[in-house]
N, C-alpha and C positions, 0 to 999 in steps of 0.2 A: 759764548753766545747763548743767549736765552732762547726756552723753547717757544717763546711767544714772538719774537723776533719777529719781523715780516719777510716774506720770500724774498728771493727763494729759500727753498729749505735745504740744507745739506746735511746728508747722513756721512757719518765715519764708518767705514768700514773695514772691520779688524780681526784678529783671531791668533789662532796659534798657530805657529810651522805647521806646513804642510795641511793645514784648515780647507784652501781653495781661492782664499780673498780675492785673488785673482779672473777665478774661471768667474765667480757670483758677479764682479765689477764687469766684466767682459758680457755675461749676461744681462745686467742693468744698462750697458751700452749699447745692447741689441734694440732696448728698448727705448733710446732715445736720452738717453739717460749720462749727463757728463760725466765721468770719472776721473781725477787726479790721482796719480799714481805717487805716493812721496817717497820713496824708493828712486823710480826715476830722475825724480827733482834733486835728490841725493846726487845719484851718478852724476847727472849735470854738473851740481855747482863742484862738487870734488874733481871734473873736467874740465871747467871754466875758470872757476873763480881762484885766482892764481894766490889770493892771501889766503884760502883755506887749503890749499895745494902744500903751503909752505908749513903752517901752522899743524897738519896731520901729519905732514914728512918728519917734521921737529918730534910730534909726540909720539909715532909709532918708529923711528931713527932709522926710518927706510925710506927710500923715495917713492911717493904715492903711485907715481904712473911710471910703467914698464918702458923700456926704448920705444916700445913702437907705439907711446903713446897713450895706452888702455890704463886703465886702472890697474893697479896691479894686488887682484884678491886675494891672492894667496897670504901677501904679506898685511893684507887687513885680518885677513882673519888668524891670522897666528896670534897677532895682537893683539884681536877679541877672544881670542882662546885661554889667555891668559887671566880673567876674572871679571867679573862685574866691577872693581874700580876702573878696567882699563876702559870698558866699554860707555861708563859714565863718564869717562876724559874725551873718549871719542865724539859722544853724542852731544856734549856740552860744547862742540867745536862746528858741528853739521846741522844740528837743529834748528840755531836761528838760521839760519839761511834758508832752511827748509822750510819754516814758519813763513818769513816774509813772501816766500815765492807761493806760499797757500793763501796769504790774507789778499795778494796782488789778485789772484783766480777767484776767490772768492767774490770781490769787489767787483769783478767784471761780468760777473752771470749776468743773464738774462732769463735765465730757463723760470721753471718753477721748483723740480727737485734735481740738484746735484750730488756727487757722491764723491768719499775721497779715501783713497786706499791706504791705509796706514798699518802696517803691522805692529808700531809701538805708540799706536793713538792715547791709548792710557797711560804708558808708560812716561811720553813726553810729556803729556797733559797738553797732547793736541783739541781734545775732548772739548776745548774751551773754544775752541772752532770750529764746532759743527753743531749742530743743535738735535740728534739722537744719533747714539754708539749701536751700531749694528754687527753681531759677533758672530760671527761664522764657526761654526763649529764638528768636529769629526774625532770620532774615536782617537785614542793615541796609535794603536797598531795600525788605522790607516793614514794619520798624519805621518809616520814613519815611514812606512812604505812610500807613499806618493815622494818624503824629499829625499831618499836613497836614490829614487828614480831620476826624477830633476836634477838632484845637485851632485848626483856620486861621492856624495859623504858617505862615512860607516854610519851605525845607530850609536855608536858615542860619541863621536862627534857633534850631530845632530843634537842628541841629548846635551852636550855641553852650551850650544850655542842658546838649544830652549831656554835652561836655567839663566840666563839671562833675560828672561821676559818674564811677565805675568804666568800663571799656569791659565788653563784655556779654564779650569774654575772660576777666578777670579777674577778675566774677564766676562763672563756668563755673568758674575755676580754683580757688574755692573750695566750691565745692557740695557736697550731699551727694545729691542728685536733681538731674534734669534733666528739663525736660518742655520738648518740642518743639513749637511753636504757631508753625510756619510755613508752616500751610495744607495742609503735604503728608500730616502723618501724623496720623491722630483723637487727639482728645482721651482721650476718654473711656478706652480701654482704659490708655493712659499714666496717668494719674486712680485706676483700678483697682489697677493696680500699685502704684502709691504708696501706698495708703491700703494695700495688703492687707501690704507692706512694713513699714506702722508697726503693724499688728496691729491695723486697725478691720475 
Protein backbone atom coordinates (compact mmCIF):
# COMPACT_ATOMS: atom_id res chain seq x y z
CA UNK A 1 0.00 0.00 0.00
CA UNK A 2 1.26 3.42 -0.78
CA UNK A 3 1.89 6.06 1.60
CA UNK A 4 -0.59 8.33 -0.06
CA UNK A 5 -3.30 5.86 -0.13
CA UNK A 6 -6.55 7.24 1.49
CA UNK A 7 -7.68 6.25 5.13
CA UNK A 8 -7.64 4.87 6.94
CA UNK A 9 -4.09 4.78 7.70
CA UNK A 10 -2.40 1.59 9.23
CA UNK A 11 0.73 1.41 10.85
CA UNK A 12 2.85 -2.00 11.16
CA UNK A 13 3.95 -2.46 14.15
CA UNK A 14 7.20 -4.51 14.77
CA UNK A 15 10.58 -5.24 16.54
CA UNK A 16 12.76 -7.70 18.02
CA UNK A 17 12.08 -10.34 20.74
CA UNK A 18 11.24 -9.07 23.76
CA UNK A 19 11.11 -5.29 22.07
CA UNK A 20 7.44 -4.73 23.81
CA UNK A 21 5.27 -4.81 20.41
CA UNK A 22 2.84 -5.86 22.56
CA UNK A 23 2.60 -3.59 25.58
CA UNK A 24 2.98 -0.23 22.71
CA UNK A 25 -0.17 -2.05 20.61
CA UNK A 26 -1.93 -2.38 24.01
CA UNK A 27 -1.19 1.31 24.55
CA UNK A 28 -2.26 2.50 21.09
CA UNK A 29 -5.59 0.47 22.03
CA UNK A 30 -5.86 2.52 25.14
CA UNK A 31 -6.14 5.19 22.81
CA UNK A 32 -8.67 4.14 20.64
CA UNK A 33 -6.70 2.79 18.37
CA UNK A 34 -7.50 -0.78 16.45
CA UNK A 35 -4.76 -3.30 16.61
CA UNK A 36 -4.42 -6.66 14.72
CA UNK A 37 -2.41 -8.99 16.35
CA UNK A 38 -0.93 -11.64 13.55
CA UNK A 39 0.44 -13.99 15.98
CA UNK A 40 -3.05 -14.43 17.05
CA UNK A 41 -4.42 -14.83 13.52
CA UNK A 42 -1.60 -17.39 13.30
CA UNK A 43 -2.90 -19.47 16.54
CA UNK A 44 -6.23 -19.24 14.90
CA UNK A 45 -5.90 -20.56 11.50
CA UNK A 46 -3.36 -23.35 12.81
CA UNK A 47 -6.73 -24.17 15.18
CA UNK A 48 -9.12 -23.76 12.56
CA UNK A 49 -8.25 -24.30 9.45
CA UNK A 50 -8.01 -28.01 9.12
CA UNK A 51 -5.80 -28.06 5.65
CA UNK A 52 -3.09 -26.13 7.24
CA UNK A 53 -3.47 -28.51 10.36
CA UNK A 54 -2.57 -31.19 8.03
CA UNK A 55 -0.09 -29.48 5.88
CA UNK A 56 2.26 -28.30 9.18
CA UNK A 57 1.60 -32.04 10.79
CA UNK A 58 3.07 -33.33 7.22
CA UNK A 59 6.12 -30.84 7.51
CA UNK A 60 7.07 -30.76 11.13
CA UNK A 61 6.11 -35.10 11.25
CA UNK A 62 4.29 -34.37 14.33
CA UNK A 63 0.83 -33.68 14.97
CA UNK A 64 0.14 -29.87 15.25
CA UNK A 65 -2.48 -30.05 18.25
CA UNK A 66 -1.76 -32.00 21.59
CA UNK A 67 -4.92 -34.50 22.75
CA UNK A 68 -6.52 -31.81 24.35
CA UNK A 69 -6.60 -29.92 21.49
CA UNK A 70 -4.08 -26.86 21.99
CA UNK A 71 -1.42 -26.33 19.84
CA UNK A 72 1.22 -28.13 20.55
CA UNK A 73 4.51 -25.54 20.97
CA UNK A 74 6.86 -27.43 22.08
CA UNK A 75 6.83 -29.44 18.97
CA UNK A 76 6.79 -26.26 16.74
CA UNK A 77 9.44 -25.09 18.25
CA UNK A 78 11.84 -27.87 18.09
CA UNK A 79 11.24 -27.64 14.49
CA UNK A 80 12.04 -23.95 14.32
CA UNK A 81 14.92 -24.75 16.34
CA UNK A 82 16.29 -26.65 13.68
CA UNK A 83 17.33 -23.51 11.21
CA UNK A 84 16.08 -20.91 9.21
CA UNK A 85 15.22 -23.36 6.08
CA UNK A 86 12.77 -24.96 8.51
CA UNK A 87 11.39 -21.89 9.61
CA UNK A 88 10.93 -20.55 5.73
CA UNK A 89 8.90 -24.03 5.25
CA UNK A 90 6.84 -23.11 8.06
CA UNK A 91 6.13 -19.53 7.25
CA UNK A 92 5.54 -20.38 3.51
CA UNK A 93 2.68 -22.62 4.96
CA UNK A 94 0.92 -19.90 7.64
CA UNK A 95 1.44 -16.71 6.01
CA UNK A 96 -1.07 -16.56 3.29
CA UNK A 97 -3.57 -17.38 5.47
CA UNK A 98 -2.36 -14.73 7.79
CA UNK A 99 -2.14 -12.16 4.80
CA UNK A 100 -5.73 -12.87 3.64
CA UNK A 101 -7.14 -12.75 7.30
CA UNK A 102 -5.09 -8.94 7.41
CA UNK A 103 -6.41 -7.76 3.88
CA UNK A 104 -10.25 -9.03 5.09
CA UNK A 105 -9.51 -6.40 8.65
CA UNK A 106 -8.05 -4.07 6.57
CA UNK A 107 -11.07 -3.67 4.10
CA UNK A 108 -13.34 -3.39 6.88
CA UNK A 109 -11.95 -0.27 8.99
CA UNK A 110 -13.74 2.45 9.44
CA UNK A 111 -11.44 4.20 11.84
CA UNK A 112 -8.91 6.82 10.76
CA UNK A 113 -5.57 5.22 12.20
CA UNK A 114 -5.27 1.46 12.69
CA UNK A 115 -2.40 -0.57 13.61
CA UNK A 116 -1.22 -4.19 13.29
CA UNK A 117 1.20 -6.25 15.22
CA UNK A 118 3.65 -8.23 13.33
CA UNK A 119 6.83 -9.31 14.71
CA UNK A 120 8.11 -10.63 11.10
CA UNK A 121 6.24 -7.57 9.23
CA UNK A 122 9.54 -7.18 7.13
CA UNK A 123 10.42 -10.35 7.09
CA UNK A 124 7.10 -11.67 5.36
CA UNK A 125 6.86 -8.52 3.42
CA UNK A 126 3.75 -7.71 5.21
CA UNK A 127 5.24 -4.10 4.96
CA UNK A 128 3.16 -4.06 1.65
CA UNK A 129 0.15 -3.80 3.87
CA UNK A 130 0.42 -1.03 5.78
CA UNK A 131 1.47 2.24 4.87
CA UNK A 132 4.46 3.08 7.82
CA UNK A 133 6.70 0.35 9.72
CA UNK A 134 6.69 1.44 13.17
CA UNK A 135 9.79 -0.49 15.11
CA UNK A 136 9.75 -0.67 18.56
CA UNK A 137 12.89 -0.97 19.93
CA UNK A 138 14.95 -1.90 23.41
CA UNK A 139 18.46 -2.81 24.43
CA UNK A 140 19.48 -6.63 23.75
CA UNK A 141 20.03 -7.15 27.71
CA UNK A 142 16.54 -5.96 28.19
CA UNK A 143 14.91 -7.84 25.17
CA UNK A 144 16.49 -10.88 26.90
CA UNK A 145 15.50 -10.48 30.05
CA UNK A 146 11.69 -9.46 29.55
CA UNK A 147 11.53 -13.15 27.11
CA UNK A 148 13.25 -15.34 29.93
CA UNK A 149 10.60 -13.80 31.92
CA UNK A 150 7.62 -14.36 29.54
CA UNK A 151 8.59 -17.52 27.93
CA UNK A 152 10.95 -19.39 30.30
CA UNK A 153 13.34 -20.01 27.62
CA UNK A 154 17.41 -19.98 28.52
CA UNK A 155 19.29 -16.95 26.58
CA UNK A 156 20.24 -19.59 23.97
CA UNK A 157 17.46 -20.56 23.20
CA UNK A 158 15.99 -17.14 22.73
CA UNK A 159 19.13 -16.17 20.99
CA UNK A 160 18.40 -19.17 18.53
CA UNK A 161 14.91 -18.31 17.82
CA UNK A 162 16.09 -14.30 17.22
CA UNK A 163 18.59 -15.34 14.49
CA UNK A 164 15.85 -16.18 12.55
CA UNK A 165 14.51 -12.71 12.29
CA UNK A 166 15.90 -9.33 11.23
CA UNK A 167 18.40 -7.94 13.90
CA UNK A 168 16.43 -4.98 15.55
CA UNK A 169 19.42 -3.05 13.39
CA UNK A 170 17.99 -3.79 10.40
CA UNK A 171 14.68 -3.34 11.20
CA UNK A 172 15.46 0.32 12.67
CA UNK A 173 17.15 0.71 9.18
CA UNK A 174 13.99 0.40 7.60
CA UNK A 175 11.46 2.36 9.77
CA UNK A 176 9.42 5.02 9.32
CA UNK A 177 8.86 5.81 13.41
CA UNK A 178 10.70 4.57 16.16
CA UNK A 179 9.64 4.20 19.62
CA UNK A 180 11.91 3.74 22.29
CA UNK A 181 10.63 1.05 25.07
CA UNK A 182 13.85 0.58 27.02
CA UNK A 183 12.53 1.74 30.30
CA UNK A 184 14.40 4.92 30.16
CA UNK A 185 12.18 7.27 28.16
CA UNK A 186 8.01 7.29 28.66
CA UNK A 187 5.92 5.88 26.54
CA UNK A 188 3.22 7.79 26.17
CA UNK A 189 4.50 11.18 25.03
CA UNK A 190 6.52 8.94 22.15
CA UNK A 191 2.71 7.47 21.52
CA UNK A 192 1.39 11.08 21.25
CA UNK A 193 3.71 12.02 18.68
CA UNK A 194 3.05 9.31 16.53
CA UNK A 195 -0.52 9.25 16.37
CA UNK A 196 -0.56 13.34 16.16
CA UNK A 197 2.18 12.61 13.24
CA UNK A 198 -0.41 10.47 11.33
CA UNK A 199 -3.11 13.07 11.88
CA UNK A 200 -5.34 11.26 14.69
Amino acid sequence: MSKTSRRPIVVGVTGAMGSGKSYVCDLLGKQGIPCLNTDVIARDEMLTNRDLQHALSSLIGHNLLSPNGQLDKAAIRAYLSKGQEQAERLDALVHPAVRLRVLRWRDQLTCRVAAVECALLLESHFDDLVDYVVVVGAPESVRLERVCRRDGLTEAQIRRFAALQMTQEEKLAQSDFVIDNSGQVPLEPQLDLLLKALGK
